[in-house]
Backbone as numpy.savetxt, mean C-alpha at the origin, in Angstrom:
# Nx Ny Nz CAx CAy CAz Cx Cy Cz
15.99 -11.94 16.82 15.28 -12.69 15.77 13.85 -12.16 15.64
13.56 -11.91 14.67 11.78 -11.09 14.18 11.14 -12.31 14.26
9.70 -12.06 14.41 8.83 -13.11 15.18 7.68 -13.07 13.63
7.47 -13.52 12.51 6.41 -13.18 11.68 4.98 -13.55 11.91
4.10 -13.13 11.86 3.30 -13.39 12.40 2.60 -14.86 11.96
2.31 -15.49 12.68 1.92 -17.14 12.84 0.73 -17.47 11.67
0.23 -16.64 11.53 -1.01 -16.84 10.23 -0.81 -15.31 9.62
-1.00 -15.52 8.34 -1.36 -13.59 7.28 -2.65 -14.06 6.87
-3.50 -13.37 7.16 -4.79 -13.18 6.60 -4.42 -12.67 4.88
-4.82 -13.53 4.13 -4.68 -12.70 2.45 -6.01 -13.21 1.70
-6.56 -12.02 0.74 -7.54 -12.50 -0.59 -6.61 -12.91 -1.63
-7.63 -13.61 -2.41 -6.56 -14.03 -3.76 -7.93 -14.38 -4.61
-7.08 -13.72 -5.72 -8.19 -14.44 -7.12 -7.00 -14.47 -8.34
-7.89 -15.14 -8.81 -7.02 -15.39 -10.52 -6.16 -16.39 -10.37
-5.38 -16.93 -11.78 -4.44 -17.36 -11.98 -2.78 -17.29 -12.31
-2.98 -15.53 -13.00 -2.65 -15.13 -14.07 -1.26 -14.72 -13.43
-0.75 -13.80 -13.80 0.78 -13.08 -13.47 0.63 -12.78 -12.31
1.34 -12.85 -11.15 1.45 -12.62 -9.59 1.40 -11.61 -9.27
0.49 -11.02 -8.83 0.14 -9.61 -8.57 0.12 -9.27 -7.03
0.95 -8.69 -5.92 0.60 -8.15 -4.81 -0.01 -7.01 -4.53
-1.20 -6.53 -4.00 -1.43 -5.46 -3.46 -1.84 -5.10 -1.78
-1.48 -3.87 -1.69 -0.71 -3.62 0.02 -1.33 -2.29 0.14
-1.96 -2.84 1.55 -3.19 -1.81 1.64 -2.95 -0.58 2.03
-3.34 0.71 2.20 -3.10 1.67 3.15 -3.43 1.60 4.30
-2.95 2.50 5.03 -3.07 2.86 6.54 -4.39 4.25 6.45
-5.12 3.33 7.65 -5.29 2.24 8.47 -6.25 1.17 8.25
-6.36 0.94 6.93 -7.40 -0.18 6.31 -6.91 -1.49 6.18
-7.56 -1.83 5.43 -7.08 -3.84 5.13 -7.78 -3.98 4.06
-7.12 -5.42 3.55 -7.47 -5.69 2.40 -8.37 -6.04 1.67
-9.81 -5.47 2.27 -10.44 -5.22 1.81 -11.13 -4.23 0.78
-9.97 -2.88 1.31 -10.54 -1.97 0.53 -9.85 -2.53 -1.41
-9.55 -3.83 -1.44 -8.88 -4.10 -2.93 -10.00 -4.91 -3.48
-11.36 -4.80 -2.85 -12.50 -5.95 -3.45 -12.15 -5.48 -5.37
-12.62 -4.24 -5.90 -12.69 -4.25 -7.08 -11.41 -4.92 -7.48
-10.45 -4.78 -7.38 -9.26 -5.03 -8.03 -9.56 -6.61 -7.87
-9.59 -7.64 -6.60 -9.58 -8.60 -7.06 -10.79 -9.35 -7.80
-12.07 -8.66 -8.06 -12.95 -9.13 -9.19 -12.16 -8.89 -10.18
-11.91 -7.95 -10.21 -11.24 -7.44 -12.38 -10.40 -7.82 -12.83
-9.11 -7.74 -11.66 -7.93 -7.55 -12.61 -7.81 -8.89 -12.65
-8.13 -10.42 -12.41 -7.91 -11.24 -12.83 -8.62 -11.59 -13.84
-9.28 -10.94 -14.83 -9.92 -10.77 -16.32 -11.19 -11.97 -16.42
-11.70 -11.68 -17.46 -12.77 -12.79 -17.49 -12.70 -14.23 -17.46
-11.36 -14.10 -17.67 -11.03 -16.10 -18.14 -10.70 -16.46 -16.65
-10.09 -15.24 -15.25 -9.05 -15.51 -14.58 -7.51 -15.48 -15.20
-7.16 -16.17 -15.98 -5.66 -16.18 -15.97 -4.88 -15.07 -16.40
-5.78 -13.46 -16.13 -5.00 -12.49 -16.43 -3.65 -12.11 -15.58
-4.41 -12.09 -14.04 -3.67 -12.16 -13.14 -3.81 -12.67 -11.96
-2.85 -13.44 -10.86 -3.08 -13.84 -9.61 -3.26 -12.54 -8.45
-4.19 -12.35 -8.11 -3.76 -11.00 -7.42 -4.19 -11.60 -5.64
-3.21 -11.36 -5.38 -2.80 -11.49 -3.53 -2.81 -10.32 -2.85
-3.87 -10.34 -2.01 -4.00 -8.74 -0.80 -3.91 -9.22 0.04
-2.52 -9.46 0.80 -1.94 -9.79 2.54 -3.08 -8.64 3.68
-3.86 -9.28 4.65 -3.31 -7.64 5.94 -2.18 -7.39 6.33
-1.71 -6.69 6.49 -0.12 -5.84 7.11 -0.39 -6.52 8.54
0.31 -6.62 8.87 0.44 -6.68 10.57 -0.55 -6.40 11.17
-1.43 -6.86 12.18 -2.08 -6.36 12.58 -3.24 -5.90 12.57
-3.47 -5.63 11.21 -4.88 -5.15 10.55 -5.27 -6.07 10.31
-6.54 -6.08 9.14 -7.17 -7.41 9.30 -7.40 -8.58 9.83
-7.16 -9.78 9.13 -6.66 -11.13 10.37 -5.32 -11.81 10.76
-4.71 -10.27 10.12 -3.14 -10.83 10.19 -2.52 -10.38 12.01
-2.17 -10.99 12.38 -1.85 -11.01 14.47 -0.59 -9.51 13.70
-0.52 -8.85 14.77 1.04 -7.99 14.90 1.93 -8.65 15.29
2.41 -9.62 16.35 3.39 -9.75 16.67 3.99 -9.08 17.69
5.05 -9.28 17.99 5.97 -8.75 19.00 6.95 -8.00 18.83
7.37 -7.79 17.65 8.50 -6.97 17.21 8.67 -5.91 17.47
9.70 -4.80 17.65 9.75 -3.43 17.19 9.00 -2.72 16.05
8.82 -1.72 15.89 8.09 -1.28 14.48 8.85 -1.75 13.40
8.62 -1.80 12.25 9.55 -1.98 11.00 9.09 -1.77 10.01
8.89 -1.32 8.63 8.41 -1.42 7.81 9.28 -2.82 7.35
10.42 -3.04 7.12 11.43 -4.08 6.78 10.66 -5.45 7.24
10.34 -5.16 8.34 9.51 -6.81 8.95 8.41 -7.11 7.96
7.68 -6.09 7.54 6.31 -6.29 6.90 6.76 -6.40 5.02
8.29 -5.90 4.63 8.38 -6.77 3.69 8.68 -7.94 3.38
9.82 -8.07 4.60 10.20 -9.55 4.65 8.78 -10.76 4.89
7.72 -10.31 5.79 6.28 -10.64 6.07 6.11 -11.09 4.31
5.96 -10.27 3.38 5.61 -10.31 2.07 6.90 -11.83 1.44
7.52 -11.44 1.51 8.45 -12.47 1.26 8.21 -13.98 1.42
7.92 -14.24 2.50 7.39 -15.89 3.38 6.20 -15.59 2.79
5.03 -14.54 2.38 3.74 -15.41 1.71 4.08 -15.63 0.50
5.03 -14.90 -0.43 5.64 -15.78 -1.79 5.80 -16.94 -1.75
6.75 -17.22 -0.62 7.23 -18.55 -0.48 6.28 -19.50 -0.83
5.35 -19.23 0.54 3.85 -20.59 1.11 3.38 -20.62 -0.80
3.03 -19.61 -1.30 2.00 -19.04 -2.41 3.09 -20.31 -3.74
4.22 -20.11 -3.35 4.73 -20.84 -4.31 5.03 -20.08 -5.72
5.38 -18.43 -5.25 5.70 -17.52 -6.51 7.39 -17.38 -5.86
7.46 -17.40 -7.30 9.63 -16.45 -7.14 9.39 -15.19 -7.11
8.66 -14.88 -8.19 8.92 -13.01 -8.26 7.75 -12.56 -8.49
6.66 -11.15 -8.44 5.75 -10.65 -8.45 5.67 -9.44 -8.65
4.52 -8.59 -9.34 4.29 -7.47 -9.29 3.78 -7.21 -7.94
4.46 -5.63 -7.22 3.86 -5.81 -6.49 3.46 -4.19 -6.25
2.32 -3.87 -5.80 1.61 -2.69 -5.77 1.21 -2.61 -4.05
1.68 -0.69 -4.61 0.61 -0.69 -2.71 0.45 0.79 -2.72
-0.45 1.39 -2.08 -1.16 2.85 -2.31 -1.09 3.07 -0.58
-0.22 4.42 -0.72 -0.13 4.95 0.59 1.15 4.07 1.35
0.56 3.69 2.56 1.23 2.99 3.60 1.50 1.58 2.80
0.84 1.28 1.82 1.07 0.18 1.23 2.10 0.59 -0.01
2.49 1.41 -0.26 3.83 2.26 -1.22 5.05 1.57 -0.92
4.77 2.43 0.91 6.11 2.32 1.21 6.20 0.44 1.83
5.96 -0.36 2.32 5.92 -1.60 2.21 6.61 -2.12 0.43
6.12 -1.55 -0.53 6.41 -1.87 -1.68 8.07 -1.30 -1.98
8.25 -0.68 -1.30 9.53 -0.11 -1.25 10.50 -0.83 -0.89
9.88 -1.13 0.59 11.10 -1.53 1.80 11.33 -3.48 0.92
10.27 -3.41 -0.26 10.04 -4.80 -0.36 11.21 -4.90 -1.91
11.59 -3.78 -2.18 12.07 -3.55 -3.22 13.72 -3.18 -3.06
13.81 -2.91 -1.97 15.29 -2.68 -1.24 15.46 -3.99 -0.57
14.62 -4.71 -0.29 15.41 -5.85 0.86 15.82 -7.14 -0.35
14.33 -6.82 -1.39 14.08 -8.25 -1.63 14.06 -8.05 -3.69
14.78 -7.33 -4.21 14.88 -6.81 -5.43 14.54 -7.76 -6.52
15.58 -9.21 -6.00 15.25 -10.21 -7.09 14.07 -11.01 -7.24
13.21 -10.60 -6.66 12.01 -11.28 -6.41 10.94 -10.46 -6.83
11.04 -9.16 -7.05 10.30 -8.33 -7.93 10.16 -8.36 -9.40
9.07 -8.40 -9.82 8.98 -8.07 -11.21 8.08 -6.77 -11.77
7.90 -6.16 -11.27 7.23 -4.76 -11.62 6.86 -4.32 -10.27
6.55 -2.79 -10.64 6.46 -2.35 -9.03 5.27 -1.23 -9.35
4.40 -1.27 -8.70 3.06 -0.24 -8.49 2.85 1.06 -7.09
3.23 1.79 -7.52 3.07 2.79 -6.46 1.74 4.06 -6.58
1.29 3.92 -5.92 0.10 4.84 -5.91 -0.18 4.95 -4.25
-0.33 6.89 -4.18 -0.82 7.63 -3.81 0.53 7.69 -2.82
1.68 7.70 -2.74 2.85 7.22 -1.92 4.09 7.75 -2.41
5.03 8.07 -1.54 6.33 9.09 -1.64 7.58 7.82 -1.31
8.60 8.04 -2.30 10.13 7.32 -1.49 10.90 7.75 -0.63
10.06 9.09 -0.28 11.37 10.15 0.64 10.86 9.74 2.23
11.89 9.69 3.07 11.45 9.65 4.48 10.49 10.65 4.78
10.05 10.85 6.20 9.28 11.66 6.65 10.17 12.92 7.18
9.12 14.10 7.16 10.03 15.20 7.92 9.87 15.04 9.20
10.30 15.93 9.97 10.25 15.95 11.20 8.87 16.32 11.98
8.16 17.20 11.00 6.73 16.99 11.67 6.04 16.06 11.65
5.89 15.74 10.32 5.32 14.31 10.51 5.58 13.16 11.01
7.06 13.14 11.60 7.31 11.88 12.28 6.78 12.31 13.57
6.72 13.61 14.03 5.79 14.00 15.65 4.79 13.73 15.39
4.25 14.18 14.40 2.51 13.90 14.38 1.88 12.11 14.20
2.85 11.35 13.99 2.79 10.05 13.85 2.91 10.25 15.13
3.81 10.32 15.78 4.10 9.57 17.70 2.98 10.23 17.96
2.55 10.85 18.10 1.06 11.85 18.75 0.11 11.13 18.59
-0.18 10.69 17.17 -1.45 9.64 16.99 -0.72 8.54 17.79
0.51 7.75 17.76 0.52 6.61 18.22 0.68 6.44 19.55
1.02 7.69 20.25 0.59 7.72 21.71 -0.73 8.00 22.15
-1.51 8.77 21.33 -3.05 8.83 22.20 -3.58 7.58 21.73
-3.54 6.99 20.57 -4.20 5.84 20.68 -3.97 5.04 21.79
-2.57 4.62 21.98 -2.13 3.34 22.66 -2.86 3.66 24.27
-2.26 5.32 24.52 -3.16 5.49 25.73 -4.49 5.46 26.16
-5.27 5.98 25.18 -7.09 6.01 25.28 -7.72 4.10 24.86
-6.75 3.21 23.97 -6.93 1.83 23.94 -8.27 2.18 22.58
-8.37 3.03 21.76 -9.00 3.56 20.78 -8.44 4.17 19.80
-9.47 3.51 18.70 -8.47 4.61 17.31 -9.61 6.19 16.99
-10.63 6.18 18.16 -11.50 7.10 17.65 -10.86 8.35 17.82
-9.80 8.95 18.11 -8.98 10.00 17.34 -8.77 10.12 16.17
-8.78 8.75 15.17 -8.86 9.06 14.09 -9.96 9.57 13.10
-11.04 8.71 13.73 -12.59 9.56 12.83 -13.03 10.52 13.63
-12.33 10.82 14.89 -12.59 12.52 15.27 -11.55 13.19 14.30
-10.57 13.04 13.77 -9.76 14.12 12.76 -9.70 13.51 11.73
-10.67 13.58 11.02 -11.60 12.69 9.69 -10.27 12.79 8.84
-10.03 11.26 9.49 -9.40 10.84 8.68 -9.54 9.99 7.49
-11.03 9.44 7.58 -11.51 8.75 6.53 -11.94 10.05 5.64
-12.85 10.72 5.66 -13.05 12.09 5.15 -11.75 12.93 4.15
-11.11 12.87 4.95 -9.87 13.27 4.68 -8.71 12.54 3.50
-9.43 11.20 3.11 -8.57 10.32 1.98 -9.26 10.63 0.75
-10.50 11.03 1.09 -11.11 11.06 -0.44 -11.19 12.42 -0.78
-11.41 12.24 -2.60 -11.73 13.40 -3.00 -12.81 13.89 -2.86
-13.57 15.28 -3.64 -14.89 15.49 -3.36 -15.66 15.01 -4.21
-15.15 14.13 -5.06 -16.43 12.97 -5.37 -16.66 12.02 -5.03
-16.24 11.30 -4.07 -16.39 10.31 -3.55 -16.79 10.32 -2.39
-17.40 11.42 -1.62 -18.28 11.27 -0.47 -19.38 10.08 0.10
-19.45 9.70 -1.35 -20.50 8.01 -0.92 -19.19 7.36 0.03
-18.69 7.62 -0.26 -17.47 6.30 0.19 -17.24 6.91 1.80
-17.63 7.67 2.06 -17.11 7.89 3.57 -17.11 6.91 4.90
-18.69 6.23 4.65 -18.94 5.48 5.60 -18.22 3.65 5.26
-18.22 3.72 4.25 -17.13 2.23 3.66 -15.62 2.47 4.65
-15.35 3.93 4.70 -14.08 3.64 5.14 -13.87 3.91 6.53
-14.94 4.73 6.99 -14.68 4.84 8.67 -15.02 3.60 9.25
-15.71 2.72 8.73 -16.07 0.97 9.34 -14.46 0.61 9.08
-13.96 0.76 7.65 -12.59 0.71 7.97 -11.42 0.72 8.92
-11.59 2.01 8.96 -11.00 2.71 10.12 -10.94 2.13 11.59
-12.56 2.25 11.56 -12.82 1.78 13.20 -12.50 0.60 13.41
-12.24 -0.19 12.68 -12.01 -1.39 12.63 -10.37 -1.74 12.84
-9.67 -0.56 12.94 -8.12 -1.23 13.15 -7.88 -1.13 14.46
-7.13 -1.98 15.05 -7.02 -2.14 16.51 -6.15 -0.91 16.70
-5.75 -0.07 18.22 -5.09 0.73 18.32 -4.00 0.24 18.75
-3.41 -1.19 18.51 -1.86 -1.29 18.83 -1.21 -1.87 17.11
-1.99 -1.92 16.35 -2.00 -2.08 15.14 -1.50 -0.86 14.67
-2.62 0.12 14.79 -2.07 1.96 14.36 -0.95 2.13 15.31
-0.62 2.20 16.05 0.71 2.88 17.31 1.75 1.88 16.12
1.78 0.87 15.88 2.82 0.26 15.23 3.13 0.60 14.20
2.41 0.80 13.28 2.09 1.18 11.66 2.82 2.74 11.97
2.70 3.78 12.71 2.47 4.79 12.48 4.30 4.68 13.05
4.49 4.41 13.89 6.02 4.04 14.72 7.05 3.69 13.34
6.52 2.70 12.34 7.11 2.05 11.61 7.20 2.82 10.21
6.00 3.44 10.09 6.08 4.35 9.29 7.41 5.47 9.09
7.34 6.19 10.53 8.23 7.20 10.65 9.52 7.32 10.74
9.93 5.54 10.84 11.19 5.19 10.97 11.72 4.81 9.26
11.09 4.86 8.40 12.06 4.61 7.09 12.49 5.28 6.39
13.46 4.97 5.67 14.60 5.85 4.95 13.91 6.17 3.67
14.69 7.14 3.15 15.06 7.85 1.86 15.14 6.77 1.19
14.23 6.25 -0.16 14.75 5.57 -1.04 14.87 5.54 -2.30
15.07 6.71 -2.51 14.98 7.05 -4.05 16.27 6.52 -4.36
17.15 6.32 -3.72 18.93 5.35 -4.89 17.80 4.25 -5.29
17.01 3.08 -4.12 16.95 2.21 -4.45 15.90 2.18 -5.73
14.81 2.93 -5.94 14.01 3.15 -6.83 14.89 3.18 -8.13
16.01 4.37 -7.87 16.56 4.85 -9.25 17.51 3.31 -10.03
17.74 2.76 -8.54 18.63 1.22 -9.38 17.65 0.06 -9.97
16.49 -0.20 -9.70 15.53 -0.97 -10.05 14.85 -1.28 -11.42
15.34 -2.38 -12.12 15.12 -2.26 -13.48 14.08 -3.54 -13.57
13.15 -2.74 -13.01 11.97 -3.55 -13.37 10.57 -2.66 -13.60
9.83 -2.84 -15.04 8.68 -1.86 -15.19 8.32 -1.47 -14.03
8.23 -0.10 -13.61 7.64 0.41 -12.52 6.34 1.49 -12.80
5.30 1.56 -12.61 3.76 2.60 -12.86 4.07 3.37 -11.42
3.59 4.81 -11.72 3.19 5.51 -10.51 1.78 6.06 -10.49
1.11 6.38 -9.92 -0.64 6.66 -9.63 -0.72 7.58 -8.61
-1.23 8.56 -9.13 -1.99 9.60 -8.50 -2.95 10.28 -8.77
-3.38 10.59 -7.48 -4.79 11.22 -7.16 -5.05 12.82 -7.64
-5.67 13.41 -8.67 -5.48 14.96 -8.95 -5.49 15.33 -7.89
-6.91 15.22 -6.61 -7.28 15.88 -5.65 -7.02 15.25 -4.22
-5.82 14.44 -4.28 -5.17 14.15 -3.59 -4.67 14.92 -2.16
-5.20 15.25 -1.17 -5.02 16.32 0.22 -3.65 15.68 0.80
-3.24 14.45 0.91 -2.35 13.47 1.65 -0.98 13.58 0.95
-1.13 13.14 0.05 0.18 13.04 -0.97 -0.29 13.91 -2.19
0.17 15.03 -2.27 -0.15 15.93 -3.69 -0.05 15.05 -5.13
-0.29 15.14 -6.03 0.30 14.57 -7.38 2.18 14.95 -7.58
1.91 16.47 -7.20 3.65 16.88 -7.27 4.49 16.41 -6.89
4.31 15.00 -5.74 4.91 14.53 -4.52 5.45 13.34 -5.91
4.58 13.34 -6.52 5.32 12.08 -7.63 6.74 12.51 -8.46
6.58 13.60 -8.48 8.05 14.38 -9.65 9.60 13.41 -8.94
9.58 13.19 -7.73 10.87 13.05 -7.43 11.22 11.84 -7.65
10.35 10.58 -7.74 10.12 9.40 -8.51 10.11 9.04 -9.60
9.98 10.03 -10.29 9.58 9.76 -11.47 10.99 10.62 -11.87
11.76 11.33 -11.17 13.27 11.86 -11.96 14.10 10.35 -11.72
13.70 9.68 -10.71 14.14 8.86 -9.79 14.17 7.82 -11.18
12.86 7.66 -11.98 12.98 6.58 -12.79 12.28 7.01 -13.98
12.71 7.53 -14.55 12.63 8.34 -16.01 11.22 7.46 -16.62
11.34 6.23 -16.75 10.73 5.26 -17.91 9.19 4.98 -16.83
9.62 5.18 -15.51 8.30 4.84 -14.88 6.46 5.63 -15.79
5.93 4.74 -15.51 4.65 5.23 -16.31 3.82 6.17 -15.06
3.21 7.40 -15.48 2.90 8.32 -14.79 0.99 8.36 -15.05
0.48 8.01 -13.75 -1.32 7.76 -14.06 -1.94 9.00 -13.37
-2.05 10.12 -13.83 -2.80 10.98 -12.73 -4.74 10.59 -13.21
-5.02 10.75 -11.88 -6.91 10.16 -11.95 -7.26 11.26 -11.43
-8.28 12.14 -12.65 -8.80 13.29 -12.44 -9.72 13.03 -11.61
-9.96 13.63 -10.21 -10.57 13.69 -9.20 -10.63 12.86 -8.23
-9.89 11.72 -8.52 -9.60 11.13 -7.08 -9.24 11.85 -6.21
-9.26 11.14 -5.07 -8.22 11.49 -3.52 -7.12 10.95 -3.53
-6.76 10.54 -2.13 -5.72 9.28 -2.15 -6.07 8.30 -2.19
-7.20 7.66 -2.29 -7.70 6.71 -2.62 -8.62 6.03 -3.61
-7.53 6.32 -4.59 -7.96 5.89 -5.84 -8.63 4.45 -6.75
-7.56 3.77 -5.65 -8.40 2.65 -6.06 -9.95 2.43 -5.73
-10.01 2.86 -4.45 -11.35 2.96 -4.27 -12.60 3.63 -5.07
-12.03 5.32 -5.38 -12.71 5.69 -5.85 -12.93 5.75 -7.44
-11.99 5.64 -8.02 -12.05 5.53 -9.64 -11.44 4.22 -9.61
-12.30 2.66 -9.35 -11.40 1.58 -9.86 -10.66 1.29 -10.96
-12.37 1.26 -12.40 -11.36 1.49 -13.57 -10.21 2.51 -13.72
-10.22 3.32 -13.83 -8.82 4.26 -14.18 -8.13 3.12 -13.28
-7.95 3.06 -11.81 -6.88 2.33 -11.33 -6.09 1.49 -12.07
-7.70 0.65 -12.38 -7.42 -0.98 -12.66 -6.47 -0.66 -14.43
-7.03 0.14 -14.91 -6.16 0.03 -16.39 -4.89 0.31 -16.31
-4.44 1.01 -15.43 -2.63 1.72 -14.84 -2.48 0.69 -14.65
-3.03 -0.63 -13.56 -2.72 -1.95 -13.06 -2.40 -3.08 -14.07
-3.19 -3.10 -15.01 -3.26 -3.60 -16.79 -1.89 -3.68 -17.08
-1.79 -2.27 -17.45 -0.85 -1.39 -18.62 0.37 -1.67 -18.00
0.45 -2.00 -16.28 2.00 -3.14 -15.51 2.17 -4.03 -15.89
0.79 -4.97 -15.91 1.16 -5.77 -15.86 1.09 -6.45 -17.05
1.04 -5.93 -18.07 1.17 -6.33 -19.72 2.81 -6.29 -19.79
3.74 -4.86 -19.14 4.84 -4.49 -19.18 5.91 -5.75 -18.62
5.22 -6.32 -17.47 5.53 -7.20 -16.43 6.06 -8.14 -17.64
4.80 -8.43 -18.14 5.01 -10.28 -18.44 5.27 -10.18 -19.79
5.57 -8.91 -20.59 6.50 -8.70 -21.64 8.25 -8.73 -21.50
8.25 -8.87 -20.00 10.03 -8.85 -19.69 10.23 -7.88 -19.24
């Protein structure tokens, strides 16, 4: 039996159409401040927008479980419930993609549009599932995530215009516990191929990417987007992978242009 964690730390603003967004690795939901000023519009009732922490990160506890990405959608699931929504848009960039995924295969009827930015449906290869255990063993062993801003990894999300943003995200960074990352990164490497489930999903879906994207190329989007013909395609000239951060508007209008789609049916 999966153990969910006893409290989820989440922001929320607005009223409007149910909006989830799901942070990347290894941040929290903080890095969604712009999104939840805007996208709930001037009146508010554009949209409700909900930013959970994942497991672990923020003030959300990890738990006891095995890794899963599956736990952390079903996690998404029970805050619908409490929140008192049936179905939602739900968005997530990066590590927050694939959460949007696993949330889209477990939990289909409860979706109403789906937001993917800076994020792939294909499993991992085999290097990268080593290079995940590598980070998630020196962390767990050293009881530190400072392997990660020694292999700038905050550095490493943005494009080269967004260098202001470096120090926003290594406080980020430093800020995730290292049994938080060993989990995330464990859980990461364990999920499947899901492009069937993408390709069966008939609900408006947007994809978002970064031109200058180092993490996930823009090209990494083509197989998604054969995956779902009608999906809407956002490339943001000069972002990184972290787009929302760095070009909000552009984000926030891809985020719009869902969720107009959303609550048109």
């Amino acid at each position: 039996m999966t153990q969910p964690p006893s409290a989820v730390s989440v922001r929320e603003s607005g009223t409007g159409t149910p909006l989830v967004l799901l942070h990347a690795f290894p941040l929290n939901a903080s890095m969604w401040s712009a999104q939840l000023d805007a996208l709930p519009g001037l009146t508010g009732d554009e949209a409700r927008v909900l930013a959970p922490d994942q497991r672990g990160f923020g003030g959300t506890e990890l738990g006891t479980d095995e890794p899963s990405l599956d736990l952390v959608a079903d996690d998404l699931a029970l805050l619908l419930d409490a929140a008192g929504i049936e179905r939602a848009v739900v968005g997530g960039l990066s590590m927050g993609g694939y959460v949007a995924l696993a949330f889209a295969r477990r939990h289909p009827d409860r979706l109403a549009g789906l937001l993917l930015a800076s994020t792939r449906a294909t499993a991992d290869t085999d290097a990268v599932r080593a290079n995940r255990e590598r980070i998630a063993a020196a962390v767990t062993a050293r009881g530190s995530v400072q392997l990660l801003l020694d292999e700038e990894v905050a550095a490493g999300q943005l494009g080269p215009d967004a260098r202001h943003l470096v120090e926003r995200v290594r406080s980020l960074v430093a800020a995730a516990s290292p049994a938080a990352v060993a989990w995330a990164q464990r859980a990461m490497a364990a999920r499947p191929d899901v492009l069937d489930v993408l390709a069966g999903l008939r609900v408006p879906t947007a994809v978002v990417a970064g031109a200058q994207d180092g993490l996930v190329a823009p090209e990494e989007a083509e197989p998604m987007l054969r995956a779902r013909p009608d999906a809407e395609l956002t490339v943001i000239p000069g972002a990184g992978h972290l787009s929302a951060l760095e070009a909000p508007e552009a984000f926030n209008t891809a985020v719009r242009d869902l969720l107009a789609r959303a609550a048109a049916g």
